[in-house]
C-alpha positions as CSV (number, residue, x, y, z in Angstrom):
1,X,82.0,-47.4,-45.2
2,X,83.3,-44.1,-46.5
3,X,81.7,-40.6,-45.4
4,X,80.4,-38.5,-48.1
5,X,80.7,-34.7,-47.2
6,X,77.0,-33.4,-47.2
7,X,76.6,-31.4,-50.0
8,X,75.1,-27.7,-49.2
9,X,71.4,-26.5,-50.6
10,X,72.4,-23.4,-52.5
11,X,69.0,-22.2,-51.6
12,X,69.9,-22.6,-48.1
13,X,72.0,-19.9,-46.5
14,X,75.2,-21.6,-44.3
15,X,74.8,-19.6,-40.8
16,X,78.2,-19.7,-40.3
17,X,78.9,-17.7,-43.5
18,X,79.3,-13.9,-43.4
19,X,75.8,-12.6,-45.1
20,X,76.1,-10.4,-47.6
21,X,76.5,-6.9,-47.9
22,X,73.2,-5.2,-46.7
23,X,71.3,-8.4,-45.7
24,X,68.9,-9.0,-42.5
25,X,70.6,-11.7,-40.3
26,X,67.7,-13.5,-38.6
27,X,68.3,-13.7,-34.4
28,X,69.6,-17.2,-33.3
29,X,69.8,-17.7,-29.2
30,X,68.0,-14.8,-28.2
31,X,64.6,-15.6,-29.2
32,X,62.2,-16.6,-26.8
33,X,61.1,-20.3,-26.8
34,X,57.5,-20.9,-28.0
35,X,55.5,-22.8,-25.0
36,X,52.9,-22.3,-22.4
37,X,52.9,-19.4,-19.7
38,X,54.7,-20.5,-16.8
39,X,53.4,-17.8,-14.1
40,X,50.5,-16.6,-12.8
41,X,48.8,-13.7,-15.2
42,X,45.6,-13.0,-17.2
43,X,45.7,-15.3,-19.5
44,X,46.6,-18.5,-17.2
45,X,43.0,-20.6,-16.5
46,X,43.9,-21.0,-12.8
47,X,41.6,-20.4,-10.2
48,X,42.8,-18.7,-7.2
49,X,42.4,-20.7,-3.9
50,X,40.7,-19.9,-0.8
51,X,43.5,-18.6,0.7
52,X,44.2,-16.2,-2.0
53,X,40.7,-14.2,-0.8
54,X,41.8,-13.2,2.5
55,X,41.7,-16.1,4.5
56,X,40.5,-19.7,5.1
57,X,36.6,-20.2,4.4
58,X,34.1,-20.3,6.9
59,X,33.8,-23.6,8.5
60,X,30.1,-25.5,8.9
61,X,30.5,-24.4,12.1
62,X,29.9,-20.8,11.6
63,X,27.1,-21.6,8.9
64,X,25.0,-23.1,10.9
65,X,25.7,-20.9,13.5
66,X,24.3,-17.9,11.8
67,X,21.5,-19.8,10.0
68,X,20.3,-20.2,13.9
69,X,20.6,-16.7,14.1
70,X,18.8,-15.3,11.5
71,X,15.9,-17.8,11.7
72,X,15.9,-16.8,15.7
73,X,15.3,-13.1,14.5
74,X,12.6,-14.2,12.1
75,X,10.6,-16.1,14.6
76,X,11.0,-13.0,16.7
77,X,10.1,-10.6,14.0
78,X,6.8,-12.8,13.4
79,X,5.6,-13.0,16.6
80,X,6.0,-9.0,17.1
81,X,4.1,-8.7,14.4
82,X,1.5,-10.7,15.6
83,X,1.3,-9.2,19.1
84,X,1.0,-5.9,17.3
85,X,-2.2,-7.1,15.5
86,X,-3.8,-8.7,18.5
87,X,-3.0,-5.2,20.3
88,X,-4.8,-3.2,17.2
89,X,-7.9,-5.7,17.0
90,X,-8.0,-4.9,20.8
91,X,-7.4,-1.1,20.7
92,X,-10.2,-0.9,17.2
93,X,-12.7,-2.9,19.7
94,X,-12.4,-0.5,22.3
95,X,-12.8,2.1,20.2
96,X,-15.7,0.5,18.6
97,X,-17.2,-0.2,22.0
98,X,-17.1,3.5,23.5
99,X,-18.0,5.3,20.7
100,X,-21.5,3.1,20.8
101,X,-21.6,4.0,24.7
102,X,-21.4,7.1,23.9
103,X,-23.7,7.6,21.2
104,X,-26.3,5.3,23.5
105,X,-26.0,8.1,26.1
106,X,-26.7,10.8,24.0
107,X,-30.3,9.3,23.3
108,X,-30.8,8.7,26.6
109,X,-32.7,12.1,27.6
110,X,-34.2,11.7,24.6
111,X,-35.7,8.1,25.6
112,X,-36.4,10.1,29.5
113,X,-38.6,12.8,27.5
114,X,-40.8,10.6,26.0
115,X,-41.1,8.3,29.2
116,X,-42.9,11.5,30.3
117,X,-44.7,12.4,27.6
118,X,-46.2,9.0,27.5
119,X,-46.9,9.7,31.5
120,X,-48.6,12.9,31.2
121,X,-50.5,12.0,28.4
122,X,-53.8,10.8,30.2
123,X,-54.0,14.0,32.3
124,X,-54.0,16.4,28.9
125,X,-54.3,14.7,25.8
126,X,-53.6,18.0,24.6
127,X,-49.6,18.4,25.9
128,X,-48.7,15.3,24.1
129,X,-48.3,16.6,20.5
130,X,-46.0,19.6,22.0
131,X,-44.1,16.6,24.4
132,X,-43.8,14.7,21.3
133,X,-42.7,17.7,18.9
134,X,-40.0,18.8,21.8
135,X,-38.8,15.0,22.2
136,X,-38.7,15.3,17.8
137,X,-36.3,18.3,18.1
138,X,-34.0,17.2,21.0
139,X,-33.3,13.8,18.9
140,X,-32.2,16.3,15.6
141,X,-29.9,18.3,18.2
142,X,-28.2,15.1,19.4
143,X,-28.0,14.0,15.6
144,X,-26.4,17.7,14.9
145,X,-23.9,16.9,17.8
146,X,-22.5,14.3,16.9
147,X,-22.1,15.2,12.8
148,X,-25.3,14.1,11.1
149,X,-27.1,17.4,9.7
150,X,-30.7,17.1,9.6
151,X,-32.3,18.5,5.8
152,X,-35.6,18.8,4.8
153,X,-36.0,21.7,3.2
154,X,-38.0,22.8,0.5
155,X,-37.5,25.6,-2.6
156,X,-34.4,24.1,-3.1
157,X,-32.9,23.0,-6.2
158,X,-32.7,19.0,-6.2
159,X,-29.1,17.9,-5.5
160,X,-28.6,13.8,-6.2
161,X,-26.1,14.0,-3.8
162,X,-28.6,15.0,-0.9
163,X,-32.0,14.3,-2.3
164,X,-33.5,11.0,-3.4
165,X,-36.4,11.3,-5.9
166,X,-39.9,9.4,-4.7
167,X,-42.0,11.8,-7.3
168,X,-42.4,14.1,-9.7
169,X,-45.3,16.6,-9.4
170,X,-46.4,20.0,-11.8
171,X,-46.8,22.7,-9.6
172,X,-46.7,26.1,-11.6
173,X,-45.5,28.1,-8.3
174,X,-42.6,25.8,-7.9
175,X,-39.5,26.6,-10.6
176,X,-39.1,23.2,-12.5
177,X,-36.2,21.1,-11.1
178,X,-36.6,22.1,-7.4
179,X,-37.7,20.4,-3.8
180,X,-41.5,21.0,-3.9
181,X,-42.0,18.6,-0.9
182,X,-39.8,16.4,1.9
183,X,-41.6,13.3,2.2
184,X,-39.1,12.1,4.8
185,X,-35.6,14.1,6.2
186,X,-32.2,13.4,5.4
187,X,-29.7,13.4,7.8
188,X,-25.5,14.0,6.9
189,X,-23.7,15.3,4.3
190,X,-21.1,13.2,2.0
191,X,-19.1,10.7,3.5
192,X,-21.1,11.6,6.8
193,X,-24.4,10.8,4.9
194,X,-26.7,8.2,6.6
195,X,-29.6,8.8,4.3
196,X,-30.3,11.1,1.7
197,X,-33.8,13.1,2.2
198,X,-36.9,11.4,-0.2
199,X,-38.8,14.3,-1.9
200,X,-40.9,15.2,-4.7
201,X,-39.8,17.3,-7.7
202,X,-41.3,20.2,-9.6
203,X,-41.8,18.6,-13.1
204,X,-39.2,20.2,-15.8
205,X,-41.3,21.6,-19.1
């Protein structure tokens, strides 16, 4: 069978002819070859494996090893914490305890006074208002010592913070809004306050 010479595409440029005067000759062998990355870069998806990060990874061993440890130190951090509670609950109790032993104490002349007013009353019926006024004043003193000011005073302008209003009353001597009379003492002062004193008012016009 006889072999026909391919005929050549005029619109084909032969690459073994010379090109022309002033043309671009396109590169032949010395393009690079279109396919995936073969090394290691940014744009490969490969993961690095645990060896690339320094060293081998921990073994179960060591895991559990310090999950011991760190649940040892909780277990010891809790039951600190739970001696240092019972130690305050016992300290605050103490506390608690003295400071009513010591306020007991303080009344205790007072309670020795009036055993002997109550004694002395049959012999002079008169003494016992003076044994009972001088009992009255060493319970105020103890009060005073130990922070509770006594108040029942009158001509005083009425302060809600000290004075508790039981009545209102005219009294043309009395400048309107002031204490005209203590119907019972107050004793401490803000915070310190265990009762306000109950009086009676001068009525405003």
């Amino acid at each position: 069978m006889p072999i026909h010479p391919r005929e050549s595409d005029p619109a084909v440029p032969d690459p073994a002819d010379p090109a022309p005067e002033g043309a671009v000759r396109p590169p032949r062998g010395d393009l690079p070859r279109s396919g995936p990355p073969t090394g290691p870069g940014p744009d490969t998806d490969e993961e690095p494996g645990p060896d690339a990060a320094g060293g081998p990874a921990p073994s179960e061993d060591e895991h559990t090893a310090e999950l011991k440890e760190l649940e040892d130190r909780w277990r010891r951090a809790l039951a600190d914490l739970d001696n240092l509670r019972k130690r305050h609950t016992r300290e605050l109790e103490r506390e608690r305890t003295s400071e009513r032993s010591r306020t007991a104490a303080a009344f205790l002349p007072v309670l020795d006074n009036l055993e002997l007013a109550l004694n002395h009353a049959g012999s002079d019926p008169g003494a016992i208002v003076e044994g009972v006024r001088a009992v009255r004043d060493q319970a105020v003193n103890v009060l005073e010592l130990l922070g509770y000011q006594r108040h029942a005073e009158t001509g005083v302008a009425f302060d809600p913070a000290r004075h508790e209003v039981v009545g209102v009353v005219q009294d043309a001597d009395a400048p309107p809004g002031t204490v005209v009379e203590v119907l019972r003492p107050g004793y401490g002062d803000g915070e310190r306050q265990i009762r306000p004193a109950a009086v009676t008012v001068a009525k405003r016009e």
